[in-house]
N, C-alpha and C positions, 0 to 999 in steps of 0.2 A: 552928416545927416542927423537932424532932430527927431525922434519921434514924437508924438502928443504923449498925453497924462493918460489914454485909456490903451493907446496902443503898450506903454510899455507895464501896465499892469494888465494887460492879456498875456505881453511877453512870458512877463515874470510867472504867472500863472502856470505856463507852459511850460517852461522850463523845472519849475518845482514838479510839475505832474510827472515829466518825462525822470525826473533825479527819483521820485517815488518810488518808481516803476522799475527802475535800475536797483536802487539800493535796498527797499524796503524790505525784499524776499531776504539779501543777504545778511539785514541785520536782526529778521527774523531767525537765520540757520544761527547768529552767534548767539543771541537770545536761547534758545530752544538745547543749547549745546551745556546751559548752567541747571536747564528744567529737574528736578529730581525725579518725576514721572518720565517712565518709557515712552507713555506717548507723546505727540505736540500736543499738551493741551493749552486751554488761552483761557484766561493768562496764566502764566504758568503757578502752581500753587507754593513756590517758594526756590529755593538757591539754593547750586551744591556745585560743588567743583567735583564732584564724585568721578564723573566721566571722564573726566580728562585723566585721571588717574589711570581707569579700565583702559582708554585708548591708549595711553604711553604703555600700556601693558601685555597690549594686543601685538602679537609677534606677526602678525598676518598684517596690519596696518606697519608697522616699520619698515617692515622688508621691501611693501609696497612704495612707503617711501623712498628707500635706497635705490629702489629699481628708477624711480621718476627722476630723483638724484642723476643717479649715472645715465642716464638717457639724456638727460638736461644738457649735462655738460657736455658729451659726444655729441651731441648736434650742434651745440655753441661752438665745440671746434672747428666740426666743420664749418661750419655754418661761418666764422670768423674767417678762415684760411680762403677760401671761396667766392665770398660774397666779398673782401676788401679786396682779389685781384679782378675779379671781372668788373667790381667798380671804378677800378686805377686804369682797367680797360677801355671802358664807355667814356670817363673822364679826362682821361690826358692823349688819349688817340682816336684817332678818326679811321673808317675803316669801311668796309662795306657790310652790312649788314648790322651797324653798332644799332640800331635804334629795333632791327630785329631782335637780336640779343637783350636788348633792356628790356623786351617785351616779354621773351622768354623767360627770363630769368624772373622777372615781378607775376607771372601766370599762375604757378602752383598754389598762390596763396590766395587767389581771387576763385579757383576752381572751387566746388562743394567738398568738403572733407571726404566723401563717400566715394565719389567719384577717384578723385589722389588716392583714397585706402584699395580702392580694385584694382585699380591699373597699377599699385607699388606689388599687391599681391600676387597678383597673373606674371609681371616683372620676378620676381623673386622666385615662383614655382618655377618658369622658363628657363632663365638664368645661371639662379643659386644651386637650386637641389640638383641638378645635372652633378653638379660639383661636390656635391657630398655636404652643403650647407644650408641648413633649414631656416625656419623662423625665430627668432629668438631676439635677444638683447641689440644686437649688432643690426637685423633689417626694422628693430623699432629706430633705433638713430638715423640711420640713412633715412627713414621715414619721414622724422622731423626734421634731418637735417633739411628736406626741399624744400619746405616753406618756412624753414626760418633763416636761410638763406637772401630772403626778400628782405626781412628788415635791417641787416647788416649792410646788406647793398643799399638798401634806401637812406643809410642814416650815412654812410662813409661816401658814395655818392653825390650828396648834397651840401656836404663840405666840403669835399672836392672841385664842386661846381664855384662856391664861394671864396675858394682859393685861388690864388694866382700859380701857374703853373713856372711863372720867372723865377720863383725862390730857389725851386730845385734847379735850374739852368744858373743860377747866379752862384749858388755851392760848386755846382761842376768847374762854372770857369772860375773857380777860387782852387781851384786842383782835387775837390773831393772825387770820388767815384760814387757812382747810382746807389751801391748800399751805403755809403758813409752819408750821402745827401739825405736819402731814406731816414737813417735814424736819425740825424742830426736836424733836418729841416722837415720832414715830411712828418714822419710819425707825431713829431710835438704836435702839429696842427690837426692832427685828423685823432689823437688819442681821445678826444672825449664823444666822438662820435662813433668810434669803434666801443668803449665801456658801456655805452649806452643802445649800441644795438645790441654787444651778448647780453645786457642785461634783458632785454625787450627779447630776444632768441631764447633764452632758460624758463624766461615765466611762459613765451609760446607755448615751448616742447612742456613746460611743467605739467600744463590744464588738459594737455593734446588726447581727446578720446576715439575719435571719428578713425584715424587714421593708425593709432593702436591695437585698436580691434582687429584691423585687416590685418600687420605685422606682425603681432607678437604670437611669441609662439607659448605651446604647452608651458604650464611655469611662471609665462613672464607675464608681472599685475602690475601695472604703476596704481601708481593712487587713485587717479581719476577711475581707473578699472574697477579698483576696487570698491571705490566708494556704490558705482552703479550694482557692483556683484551682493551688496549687502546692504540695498534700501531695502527692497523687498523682504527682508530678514530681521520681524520683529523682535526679536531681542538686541539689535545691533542697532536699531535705531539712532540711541543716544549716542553710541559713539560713531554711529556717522555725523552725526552732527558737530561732532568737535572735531573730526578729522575733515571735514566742509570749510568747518570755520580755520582749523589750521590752513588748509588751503590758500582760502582767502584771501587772508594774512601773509602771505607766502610770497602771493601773485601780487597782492597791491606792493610792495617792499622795493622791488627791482621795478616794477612800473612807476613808480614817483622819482624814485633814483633819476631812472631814467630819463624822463618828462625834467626834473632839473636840471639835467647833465644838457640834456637839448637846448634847455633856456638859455643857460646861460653859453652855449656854444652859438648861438644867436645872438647873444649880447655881444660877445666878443667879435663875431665877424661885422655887426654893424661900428665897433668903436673902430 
């Protein structure tokens, strides 16, 4: 399909407005993160890496970051161990209820963050503390792990789908057994769509605010926590601003990874 000469300079139009809209604020927080002034002023009256300095200095910002760290990676794990069997599940067997189950399992991430943060906390009151085990570290992962569970099954699923399921049956009757077929024939094929869901699973759990707030207990800040606990806090402004902009940086890194790990796993199943 052609479009005319005015339809695709409205396109273009649109699409510039919509990428504004998106990125503008973001490159206004790395802007604002070099400002020398404590406030946002515009434009700014000159250049300082000062902040970044204060922020690598901030013992309350680091710690916050270890906590997002280790939360990250507990829920990639899960999230990894999980979300590759139920997709080998839906994938390679037929069953009753597999299209319920797909439904289930892609649900928690389509739900409102608020809504997943009440019902994990009412869950965990009910549950956990009977048991002698509160809020903390361990019910923020389980937290993320449920919605980031989705993207691991959506990315190992979908190469699944593009895979022939004769490979592994053609190992077998070559004498291997289900795990020698697994590693030898299965894993090669589905390994860059597994790298590329934990990576899309770590940057989830990284940003994850909505659903923290319900979880974490006394003590535990991720980043995101933090950053919201100390806008309101004029003197920390500036170094919210550079721990925003680390952020950022942080999140785009495993999202492009990613985004190429995909590409090119789609170049290879159309060669």
């Amino acid at each position: 399909m052609q479009l005319s000469r005015p339809a695709r300079i409205a396109l273009r139009i649109a699409a510039g407005i919509g990428f504004a809209v998106i990125y503008v604020p973001l490159a206004l927080v790395l802007v604002n993160s070099f400002n020398p002034d404590r406030s946002a002023s515009w434009p700014p009256p000159g250049w300082t890496a000062h902040w970044w300095s204060v922020a690598w200095e901030n013992a309350g910002a680091r710690n916050a970051l270890w906590v997002s760290v280790k939360a990250g990676l507990g829920a990639t794990a899960i999230a990894l161990v999980l979300g590759t069997l139920i997709a080998f599940a839906v994938a390679r067997h037929r069953f009753f209820g597999r299209d319920a189950l797909s439904f289930v399992v892609v649900l928690p991430i389509a739900l409102p963050g608020i809504v997943t943060g009440i019902a994990l906390n009412s869950a965990f009151g009910t549950v956990l503390e009977p048991l002698g085990v509160g809020l903390g570290l361990f019910t923020v992962i389980v937290g993320h792990a449920t919605f980031c569970i989705v993207v691991v099954f959506n990315n190992v699923v979908a190469r699944l789908r593009r895979t022939s399921g004769t490979y592994e049956e053609a190992a077998m009757d070559l004498g291997a057994d289900s795990f020698r077929a697994f590693v030898d024939v299965t894993f090669p094929l589905v390994r860059s769509a597994l790298f590329a869901g934990a990576l899309l699973a770590f940057a989830l759990s990284f940003d994850e605010i909505v659903v923290t707030t319900f979880t974490a207990g006394p003590g535990i800040e991720t980043l995101p926590i933090w950053i919201f606990n100390n806008m309101t806090r004029p003197q920390q402004a500036p170094v919210v601003n550079v721990v925003a902009a680390v952020l950022v940086l942080l999140s785009v890194i495993p999202i492009y990874i990613a985004q190429r790990l995909s590409a090119d796993t789609a170049t290879e199943s159309r060669i």
